[in-house]
RODO-2510 file (C-alpha; in nm, 4 decimals, decimal comma):
residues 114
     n   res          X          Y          Z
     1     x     3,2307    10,5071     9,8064
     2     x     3,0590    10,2460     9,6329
     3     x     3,0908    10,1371     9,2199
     4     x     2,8666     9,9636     8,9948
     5     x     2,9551     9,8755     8,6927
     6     x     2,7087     9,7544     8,4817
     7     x     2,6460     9,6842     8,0782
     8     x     2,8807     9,3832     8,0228
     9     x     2,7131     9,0814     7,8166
    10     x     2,8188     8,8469     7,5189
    11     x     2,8261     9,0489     7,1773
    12     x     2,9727     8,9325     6,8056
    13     x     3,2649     9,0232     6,7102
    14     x     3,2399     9,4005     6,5442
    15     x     2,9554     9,4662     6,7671
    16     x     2,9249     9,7758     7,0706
    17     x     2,8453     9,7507     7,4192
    18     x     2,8397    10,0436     7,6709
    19     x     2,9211     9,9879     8,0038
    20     x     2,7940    10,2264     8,3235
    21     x     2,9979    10,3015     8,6140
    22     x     2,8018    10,5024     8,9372
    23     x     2,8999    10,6072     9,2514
    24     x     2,7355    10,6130     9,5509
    25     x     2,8267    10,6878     9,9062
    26     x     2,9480    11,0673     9,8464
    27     x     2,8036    11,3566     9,7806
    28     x     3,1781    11,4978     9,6676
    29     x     3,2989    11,5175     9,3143
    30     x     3,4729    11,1836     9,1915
    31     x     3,8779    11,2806     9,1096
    32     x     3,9911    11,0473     8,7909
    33     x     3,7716    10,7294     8,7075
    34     x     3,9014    10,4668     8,5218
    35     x     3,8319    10,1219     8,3421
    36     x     4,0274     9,8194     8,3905
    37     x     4,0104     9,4590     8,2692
    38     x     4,1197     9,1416     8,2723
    39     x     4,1152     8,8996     8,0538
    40     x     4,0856     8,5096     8,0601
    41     x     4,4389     8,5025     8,0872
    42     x     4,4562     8,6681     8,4289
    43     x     4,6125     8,9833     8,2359
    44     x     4,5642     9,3225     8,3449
    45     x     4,4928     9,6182     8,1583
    46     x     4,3985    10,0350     8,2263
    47     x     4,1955    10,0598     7,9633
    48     x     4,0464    10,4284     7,9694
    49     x     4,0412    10,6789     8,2524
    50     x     3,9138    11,0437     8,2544
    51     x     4,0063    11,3376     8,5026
    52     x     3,7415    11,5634     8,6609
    53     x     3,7954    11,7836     8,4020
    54     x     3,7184    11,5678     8,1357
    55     x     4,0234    11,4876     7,9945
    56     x     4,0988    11,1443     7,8729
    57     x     4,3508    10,8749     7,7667
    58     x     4,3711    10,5312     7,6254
    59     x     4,5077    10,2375     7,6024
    60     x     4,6727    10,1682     7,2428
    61     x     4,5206     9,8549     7,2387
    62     x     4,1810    10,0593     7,2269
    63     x     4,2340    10,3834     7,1006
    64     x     4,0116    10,4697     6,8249
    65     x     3,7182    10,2041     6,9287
    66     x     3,6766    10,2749     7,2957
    67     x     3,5364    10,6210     7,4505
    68     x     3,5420    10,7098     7,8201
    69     x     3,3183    10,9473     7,9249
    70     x     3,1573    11,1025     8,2424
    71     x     2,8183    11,2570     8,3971
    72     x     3,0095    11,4271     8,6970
    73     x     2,6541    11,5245     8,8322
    74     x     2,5845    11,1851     8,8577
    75     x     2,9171    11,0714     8,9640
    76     x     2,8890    10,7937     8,6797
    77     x     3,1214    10,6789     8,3657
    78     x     3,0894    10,5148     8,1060
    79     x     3,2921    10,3216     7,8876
    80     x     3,1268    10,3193     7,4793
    81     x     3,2964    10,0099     7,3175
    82     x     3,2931    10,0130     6,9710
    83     x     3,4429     9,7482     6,6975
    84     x     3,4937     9,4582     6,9592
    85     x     3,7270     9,1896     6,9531
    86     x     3,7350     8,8080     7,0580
    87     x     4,0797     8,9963     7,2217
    88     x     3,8468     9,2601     7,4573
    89     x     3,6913     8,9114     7,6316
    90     x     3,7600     8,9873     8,0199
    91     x     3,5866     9,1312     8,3252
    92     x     3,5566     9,4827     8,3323
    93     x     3,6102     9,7012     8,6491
    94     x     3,5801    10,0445     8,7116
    95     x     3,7966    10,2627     8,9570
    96     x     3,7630    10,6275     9,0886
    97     x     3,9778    10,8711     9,3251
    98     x     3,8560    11,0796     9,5918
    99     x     4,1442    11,2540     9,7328
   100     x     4,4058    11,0415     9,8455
   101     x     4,1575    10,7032     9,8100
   102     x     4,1224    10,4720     9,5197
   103     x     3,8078    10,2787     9,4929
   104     x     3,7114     9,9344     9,3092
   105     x     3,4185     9,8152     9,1859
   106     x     3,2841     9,4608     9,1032
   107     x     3,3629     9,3796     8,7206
   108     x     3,1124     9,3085     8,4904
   109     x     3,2311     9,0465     8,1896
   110     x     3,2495     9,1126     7,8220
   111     x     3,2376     8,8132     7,6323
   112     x     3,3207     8,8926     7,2236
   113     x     3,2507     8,6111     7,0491
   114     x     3,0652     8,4449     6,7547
***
């Protein structure tokens, strides 16, 4: 299984950016999927993940600006960041389970600043 993530970019502080996570290399329904980052800093962060099902948590660090969602016919996520802070700077990466494997994708960067 293969992830792109895609969508990152620089944006002002208060601004959105979406970011796009698809899957490639199965024709099976992704488990969980999940966003990660890290920041500048070199720390690490779940940010968002989502079961098959569609259910969903957060980190409180987000909660209330970020939304995970899914397109499980597509096998892609997405990650709608609202509200952004010079604090949500760091390299975005997406995971997803299938079965009893994790997969990583490459990160895309998020840069909030003015």
């Amino acid at each position: 299984v293969q992830l792109q993530a895609s969508g990152g970019g620089l944006v002002q502080p208060g601004g959105s950016l979406r970011l796009s996570c698809a899957a490639s290399g199965t024709r099976f329904r992704l488990n969980t999927m999940a966003w990660h980052r890290q920041t500048p800093g070199n720390q690490r962060e779940q940010v968002a993940i989502i079961t098959g099902g569609g259910s969903t948590n957060y980190a409180g660090s987000v909660k209330g600006r970020f939304t995970i969602s899914r397109d499980n016919a597509k096998n892609t996520a997405y990650l709608q960041m609202n509200s952004l802070k010079p604090e949500d700077t760091a390299v975005y990466y997406c995971t997803a389970r299938l079965g009893i494997s994790e997969y990583w994708g490459r990160g895309t960067l998020v840069t909030v600043s003015s």
